[in-house]
C-alpha positions in Angstrom: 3.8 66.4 -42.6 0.0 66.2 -43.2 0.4 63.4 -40.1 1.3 66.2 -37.7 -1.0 68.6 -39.0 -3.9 65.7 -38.4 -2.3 65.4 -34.7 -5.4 66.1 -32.4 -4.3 68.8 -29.6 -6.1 70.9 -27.1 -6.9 74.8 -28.3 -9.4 76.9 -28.4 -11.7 75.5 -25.6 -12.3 72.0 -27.5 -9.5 69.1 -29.4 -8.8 70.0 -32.6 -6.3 69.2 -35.5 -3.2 71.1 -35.3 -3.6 72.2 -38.6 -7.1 74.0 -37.9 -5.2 76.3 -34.9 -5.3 79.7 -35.4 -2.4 82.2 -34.5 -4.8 83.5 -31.2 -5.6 80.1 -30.1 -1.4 80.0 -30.1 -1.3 83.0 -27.9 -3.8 81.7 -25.7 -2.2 78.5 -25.0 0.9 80.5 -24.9 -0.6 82.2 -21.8 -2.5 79.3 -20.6 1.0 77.8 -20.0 2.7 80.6 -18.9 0.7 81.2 -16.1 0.6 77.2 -15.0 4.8 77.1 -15.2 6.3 78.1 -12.2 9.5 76.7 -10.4 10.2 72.9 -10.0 8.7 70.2 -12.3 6.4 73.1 -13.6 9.2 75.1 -14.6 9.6 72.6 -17.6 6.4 74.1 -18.9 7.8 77.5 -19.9 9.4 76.5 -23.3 6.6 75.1 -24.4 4.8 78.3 -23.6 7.3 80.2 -25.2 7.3 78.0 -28.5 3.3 78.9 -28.8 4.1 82.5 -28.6 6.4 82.3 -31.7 4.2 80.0 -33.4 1.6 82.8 -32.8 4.0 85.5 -34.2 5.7 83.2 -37.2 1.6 82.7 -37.8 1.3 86.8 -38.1 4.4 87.8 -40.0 3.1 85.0 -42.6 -0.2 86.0 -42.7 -1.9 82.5 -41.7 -4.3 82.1 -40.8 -4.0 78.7 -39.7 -0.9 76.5 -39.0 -2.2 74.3 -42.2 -1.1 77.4 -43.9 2.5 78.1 -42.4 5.6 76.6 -44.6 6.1 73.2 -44.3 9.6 73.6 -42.5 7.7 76.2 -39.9 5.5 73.1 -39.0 8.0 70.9 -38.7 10.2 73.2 -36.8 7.6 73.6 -34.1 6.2 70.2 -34.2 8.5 68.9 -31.0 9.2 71.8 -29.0 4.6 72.4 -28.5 4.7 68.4 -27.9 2.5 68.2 -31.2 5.4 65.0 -31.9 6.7 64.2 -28.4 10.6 65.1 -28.4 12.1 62.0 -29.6 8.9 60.7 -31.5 6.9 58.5 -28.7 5.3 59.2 -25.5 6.6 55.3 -24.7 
């Protein structure tokens, strides 16, 4: 687990671990995507953006205020569906 948490990704402005993201720099990226997905090849984009949003909200109703600080499982469970671990495990 600590591999995924250590996975650098884009929040906040600047790359960070996942593990250091807080539940507003979920909801931002949430947004971010939201408003890039559209029809087409963009339209993949929306569950991603909709997996950020209930990241954001699993962060709240646990009170963390990182991801570092969610369950174990919650990580995991979300790990594939934000591309923190490409679906399937590898980008190749």
């Amino acid at each position: 687990m600590s591999e995924v948490l250590d996975t650098a990704i884009f929040a906040g402005g600047r790359s960070k671990r996942f593990g250091e993201v807080t539940a507003e720099e979920a909801r931002a990226r949430a947004q971010e995507l939201r408003d890039a997905s559209g029809w087409g090849p963009t339209a993949r984009v929306a569950p991603v953006a909709r997996a950020w949003g209930e990241l954001a909200r699993r962060m709240d109703d646990a009170g963390a205020a990182t991801v570092a600080e969610l369950e174990p499982e919650v990580v995991a469970e979300y790990a594939e569906p934000l591309w923190v671990v490409p679906p399937g495990g590898s980008l190749l």
